[in-house]
N, C-alpha and C positions, 0 to 999 in steps of 0.2 A: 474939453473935458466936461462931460455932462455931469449936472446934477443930480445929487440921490435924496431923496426924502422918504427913504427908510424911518429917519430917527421921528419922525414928526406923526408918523399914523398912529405907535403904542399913546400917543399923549393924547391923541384927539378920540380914541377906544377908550382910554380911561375918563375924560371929561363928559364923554356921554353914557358910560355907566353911572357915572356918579351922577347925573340929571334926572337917567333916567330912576334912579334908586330915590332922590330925592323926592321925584313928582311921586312915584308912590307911597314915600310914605305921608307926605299933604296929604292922600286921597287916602290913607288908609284914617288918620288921627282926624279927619274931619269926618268919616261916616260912624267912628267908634265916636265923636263928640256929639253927633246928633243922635244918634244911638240913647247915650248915659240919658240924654238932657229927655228925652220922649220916656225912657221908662219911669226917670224921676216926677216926672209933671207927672202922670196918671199917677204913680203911685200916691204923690200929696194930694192928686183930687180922691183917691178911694177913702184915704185917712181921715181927709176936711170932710167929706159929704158927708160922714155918719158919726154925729156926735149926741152921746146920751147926759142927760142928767136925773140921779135917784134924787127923788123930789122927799119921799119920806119910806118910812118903814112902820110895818105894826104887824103884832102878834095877837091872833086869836087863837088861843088851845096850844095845838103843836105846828100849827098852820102859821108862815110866816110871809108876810105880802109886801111888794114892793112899787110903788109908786114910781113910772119911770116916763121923763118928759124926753122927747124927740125934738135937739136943739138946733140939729141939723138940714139939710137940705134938700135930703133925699129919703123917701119910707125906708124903716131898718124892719127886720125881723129877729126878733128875741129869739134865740136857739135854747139857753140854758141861763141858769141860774143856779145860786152856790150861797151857801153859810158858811162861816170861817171862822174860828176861834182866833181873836187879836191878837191872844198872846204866842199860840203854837202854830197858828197859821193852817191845822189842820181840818179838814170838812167837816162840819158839822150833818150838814142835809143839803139835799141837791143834786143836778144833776141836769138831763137833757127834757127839754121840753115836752109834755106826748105830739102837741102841736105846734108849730113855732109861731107868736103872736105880732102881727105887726101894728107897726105903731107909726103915725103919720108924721111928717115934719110938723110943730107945733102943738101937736097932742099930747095929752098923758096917757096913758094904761098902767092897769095894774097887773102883775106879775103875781102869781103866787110862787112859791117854791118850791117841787117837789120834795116831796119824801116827808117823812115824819121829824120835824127840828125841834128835839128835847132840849130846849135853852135853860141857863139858870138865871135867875130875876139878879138883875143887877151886873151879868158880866159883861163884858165887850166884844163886841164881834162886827165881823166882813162882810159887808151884802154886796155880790157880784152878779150882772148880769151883761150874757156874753152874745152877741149876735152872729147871724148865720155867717157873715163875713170877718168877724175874729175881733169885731170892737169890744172893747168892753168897758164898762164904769162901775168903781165902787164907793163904798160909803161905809164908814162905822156907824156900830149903833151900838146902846147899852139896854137889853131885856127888860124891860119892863117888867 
């Protein structure tokens, strides 16, 4: 009476689908893990390399100027600048640069603000300045 090993081939089809199902998905969750971790790293180096600080602020006339140091490690370029009323949060003056101004890692420059900024002596407001790559820093200040 010979032997049959019918019953034994469906078990050994199904232990090698299941291997092979497993070895893909390792290979898939390890190139989607080095994936996440590469765009994460650039992205906190774009973040960390360009960081601003408004060093001061002052108003001559309706001309409103911004003292801004480059604390970071890479040259930034100023795009725009903005005034903001503290309470409402809405524009005062401002806008996009004519030219965008750059600014060295450890240097200051000064910022004017576009446009005409009728401020009243004594309120509170927003000085925003925004760089070509989307940094930005701000500061309160009270009109003089």
């Amino acid at each position: 009476m010979p032997m049959k090993t019918k019953g034994l081939e469906p078990i050994v089809a199904a232990v090698l689908l299941i291997v092979v199902a497993v070895i893909g998905a390792v290979l898939v969750y390890l190139w989607f893990s080095g994936y996440v971790t590469r765009a994460t790293s650039q992205a906190e180096q774009l973040s960390a390399a360009e960081q601003l600080k408004i060093e001061a602020v002052s108003k001559t006339g309706t001309t409103v100027s911004v003292n801004v140091r480059n604390v970071g490690e890479v040259p930034v370029k100023i795009a725009s600048a903005y005034v903001l009323n503290a309470t409402t949060l809405t524009m005062i003056c401002g806008g996009s640069l004519t030219s965008p101004q750059q600014i060295d890692p450890g240097t200051i420059q000064t910022i004017n603000v576009p446009g005409t900024c009728n401020l009243i002596a004594g309120a509170r407001y927003i000085v925003k300045v925004v760089t070509a790559r989307g940094t930005e820093a701000a500061a309160t200040f009270i009109s003089p």
